[in-house]
LOROVEX-874189 format. One line per field, with one value per residue: x, y negated, z of N, C-alpha, C in turn; residue in one letter; residue number from 1. Coordinates in steps of 0.2 Angstrom, whole numbers, plus 2048, in hexadecimal, padded with zeros to 3 digits. Layout:
REM LOROVEX-874189
n_xx <- c(X/...) $
n_yy <- c(Y/...) $
n_zz <- c(Z/...) $
ca_xx <- c(X/...) $
ca_yy <- c(Y/...) $
ca_zz <- c(Z/...) $
c_xx <- c(X/...) $
c_yy <- c(Y/...) $
c_zz <- c(Z/...) $
aa <- c(A/...) $
i <- c(NUM/...) $
This chain:
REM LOROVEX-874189
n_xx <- c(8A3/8A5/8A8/89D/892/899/898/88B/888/88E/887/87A/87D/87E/871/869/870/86D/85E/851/850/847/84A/84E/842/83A/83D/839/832/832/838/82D/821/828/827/81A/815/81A/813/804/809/80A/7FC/7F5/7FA/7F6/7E6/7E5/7E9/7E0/7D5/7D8/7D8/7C8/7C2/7C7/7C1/7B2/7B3/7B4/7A7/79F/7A0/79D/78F/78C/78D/783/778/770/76B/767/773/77C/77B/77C/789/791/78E/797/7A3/7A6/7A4/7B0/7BB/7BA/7BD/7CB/7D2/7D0/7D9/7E6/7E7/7E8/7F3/7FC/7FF/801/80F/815/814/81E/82A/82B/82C/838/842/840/838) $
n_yy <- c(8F0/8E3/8DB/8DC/8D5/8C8/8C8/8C8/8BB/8B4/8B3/8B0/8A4/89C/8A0/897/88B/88A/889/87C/86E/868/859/858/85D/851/848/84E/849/83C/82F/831/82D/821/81B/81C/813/805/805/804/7F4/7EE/7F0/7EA/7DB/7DA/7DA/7D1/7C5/7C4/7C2/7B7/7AF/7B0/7A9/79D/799/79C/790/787/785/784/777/772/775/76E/762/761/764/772/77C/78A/790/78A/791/79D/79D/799/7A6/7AD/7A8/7AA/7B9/7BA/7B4/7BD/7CA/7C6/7C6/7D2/7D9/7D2/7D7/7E5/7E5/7E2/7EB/7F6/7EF/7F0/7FF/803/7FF/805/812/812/810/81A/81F) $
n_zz <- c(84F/854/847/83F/846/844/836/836/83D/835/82A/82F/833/825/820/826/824/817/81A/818/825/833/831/824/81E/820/817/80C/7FD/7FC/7F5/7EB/7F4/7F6/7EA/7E6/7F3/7ED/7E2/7E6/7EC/7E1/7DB/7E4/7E5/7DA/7D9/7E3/7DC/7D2/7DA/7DD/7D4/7D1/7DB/7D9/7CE/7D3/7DB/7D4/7CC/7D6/7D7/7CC/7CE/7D8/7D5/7CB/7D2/7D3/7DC/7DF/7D8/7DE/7EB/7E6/7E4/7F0/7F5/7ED/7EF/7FB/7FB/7F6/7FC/807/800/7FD/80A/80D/804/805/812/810/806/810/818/80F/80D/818/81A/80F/814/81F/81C/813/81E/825/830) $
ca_xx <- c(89D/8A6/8A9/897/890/89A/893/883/888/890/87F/874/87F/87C/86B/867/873/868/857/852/850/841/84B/84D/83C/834/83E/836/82C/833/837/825/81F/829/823/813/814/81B/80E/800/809/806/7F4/7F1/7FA/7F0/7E0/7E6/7EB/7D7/7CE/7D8/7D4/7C3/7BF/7C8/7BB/7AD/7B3/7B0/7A0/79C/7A2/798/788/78A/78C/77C/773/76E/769/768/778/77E/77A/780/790/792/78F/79D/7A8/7A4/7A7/7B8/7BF/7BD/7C4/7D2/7D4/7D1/7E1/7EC/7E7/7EB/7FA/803/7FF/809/818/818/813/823/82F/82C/82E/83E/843/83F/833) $
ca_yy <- c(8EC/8DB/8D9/8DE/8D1/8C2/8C7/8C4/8B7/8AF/8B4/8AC/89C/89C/8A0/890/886/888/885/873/86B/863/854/856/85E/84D/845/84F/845/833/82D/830/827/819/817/819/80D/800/804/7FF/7F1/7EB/7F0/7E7/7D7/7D8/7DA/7CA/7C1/7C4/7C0/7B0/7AC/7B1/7A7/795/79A/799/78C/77F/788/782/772/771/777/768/75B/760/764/778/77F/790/791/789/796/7A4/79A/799/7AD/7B1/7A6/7AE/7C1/7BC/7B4/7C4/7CE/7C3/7C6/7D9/7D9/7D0/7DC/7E9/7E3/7E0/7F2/7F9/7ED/7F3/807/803/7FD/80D/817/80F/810/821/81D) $
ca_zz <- c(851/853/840/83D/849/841/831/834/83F/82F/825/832/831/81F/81F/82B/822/80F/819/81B/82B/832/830/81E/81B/821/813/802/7F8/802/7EF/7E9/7FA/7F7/7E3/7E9/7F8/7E9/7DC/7EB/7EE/7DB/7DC/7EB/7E3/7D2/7DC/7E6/7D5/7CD/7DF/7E2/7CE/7D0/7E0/7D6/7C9/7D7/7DE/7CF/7CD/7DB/7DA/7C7/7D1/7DD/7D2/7C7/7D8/7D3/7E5/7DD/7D7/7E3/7F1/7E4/7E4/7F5/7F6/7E9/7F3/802/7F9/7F3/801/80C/7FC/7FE/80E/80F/7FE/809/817/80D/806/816/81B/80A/80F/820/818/80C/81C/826/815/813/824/827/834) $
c_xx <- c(89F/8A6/8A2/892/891/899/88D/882/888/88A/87A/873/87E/877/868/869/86F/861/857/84D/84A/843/84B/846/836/835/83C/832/82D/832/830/821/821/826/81C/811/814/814/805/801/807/7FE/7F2/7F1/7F8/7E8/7DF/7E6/7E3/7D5/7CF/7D5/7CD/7C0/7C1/7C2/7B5/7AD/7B3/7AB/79A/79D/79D/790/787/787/785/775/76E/76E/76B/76D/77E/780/77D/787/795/795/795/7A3/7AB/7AB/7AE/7BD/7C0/7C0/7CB/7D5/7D5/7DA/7E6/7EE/7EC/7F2/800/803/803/80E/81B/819/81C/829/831/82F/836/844/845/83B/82E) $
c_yy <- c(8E4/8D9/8DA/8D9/8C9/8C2/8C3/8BF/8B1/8AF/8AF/8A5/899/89A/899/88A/884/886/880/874/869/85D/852/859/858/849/845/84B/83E/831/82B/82C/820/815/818/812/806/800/803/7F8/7EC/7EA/7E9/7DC/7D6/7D6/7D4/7C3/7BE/7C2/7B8/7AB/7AB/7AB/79E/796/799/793/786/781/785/77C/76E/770/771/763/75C/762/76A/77C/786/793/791/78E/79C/7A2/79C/7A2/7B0/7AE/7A8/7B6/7C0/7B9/7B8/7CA/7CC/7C5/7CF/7DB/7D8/7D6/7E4/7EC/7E4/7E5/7F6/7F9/7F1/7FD/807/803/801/812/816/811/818/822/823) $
c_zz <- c(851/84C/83F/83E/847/83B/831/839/839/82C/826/82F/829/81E/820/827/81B/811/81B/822/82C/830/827/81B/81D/81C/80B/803/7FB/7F8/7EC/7EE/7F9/7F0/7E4/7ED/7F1/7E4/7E1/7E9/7E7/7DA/7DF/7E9/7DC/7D3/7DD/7E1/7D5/7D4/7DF/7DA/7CD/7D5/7DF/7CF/7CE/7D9/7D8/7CD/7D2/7DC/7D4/7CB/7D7/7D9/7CE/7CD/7D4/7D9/7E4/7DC/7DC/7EB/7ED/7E5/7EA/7F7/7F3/7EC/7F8/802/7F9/7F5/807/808/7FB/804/811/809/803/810/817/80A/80A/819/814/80C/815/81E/815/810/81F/81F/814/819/826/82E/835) $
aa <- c(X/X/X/X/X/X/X/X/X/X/X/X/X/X/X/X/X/X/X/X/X/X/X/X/X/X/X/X/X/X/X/X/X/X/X/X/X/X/X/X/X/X/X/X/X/X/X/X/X/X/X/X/X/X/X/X/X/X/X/X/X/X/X/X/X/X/X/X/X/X/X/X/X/X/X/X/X/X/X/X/X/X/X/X/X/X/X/X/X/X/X/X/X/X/X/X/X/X/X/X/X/X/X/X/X/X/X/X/X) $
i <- c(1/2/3/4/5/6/7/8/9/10/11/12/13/14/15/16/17/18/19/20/21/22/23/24/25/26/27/28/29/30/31/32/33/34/35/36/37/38/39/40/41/42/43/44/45/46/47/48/49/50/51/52/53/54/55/56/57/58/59/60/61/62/63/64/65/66/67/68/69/70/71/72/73/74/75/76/77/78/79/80/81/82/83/84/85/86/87/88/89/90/91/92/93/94/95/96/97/98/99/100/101/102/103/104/105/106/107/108/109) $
């Protein structure tokens, strides 16, 4: 009876020992998490690149459209300026929400 008992005591112990943990089943797939998190954060800073190029491209647009005094233009100008300094501001939003996404990932958070 006793020998039979530490058998499948030992077996248990085995058993328990090969299957993973909560603690390591939070960590499958952290890898792909964190090359994702990274490959965002390029997105986010390529997106950021072209709004802030696009919005110095409005912005002498708008400096053309003064000097020759086109109203029309001028008011479209305005609106693009508008557009792609709240797309600027939602990128960087964005952005700083990766980094911090990436920091916990890292972390283990």
């Amino acid at each position: 009876m006793t020998r039979k008992s530490i058998i499948v005591l030992a077996a248990a112990a085995m058993v328990a020992g090969l299957t993973p943990t909560v603690a390591s089943a939070a960590w499958y797939g952290h890898r792909s998490d964190i090359r994702a998190d990274r490959r965002d954060i390029r997105a986010d800073r390529f997106d950021l690149r072209r709004d802030r190029r696009d919005l110095r491209r409005d912005e002498r647009e708008l400096s053309r459209d003064l000097r020759s005094g086109n109203r029309a233009a001028f008011a479209r100008d305005l609106g693009d300026i508008r557009r792609d300094a709240g797309d600027i501001r939602r990128d960087r939003r964005d952005l700083r929400e990766d980094r911090r996404d990436l920091f916990r990932d890292r972390r283990g958070y």
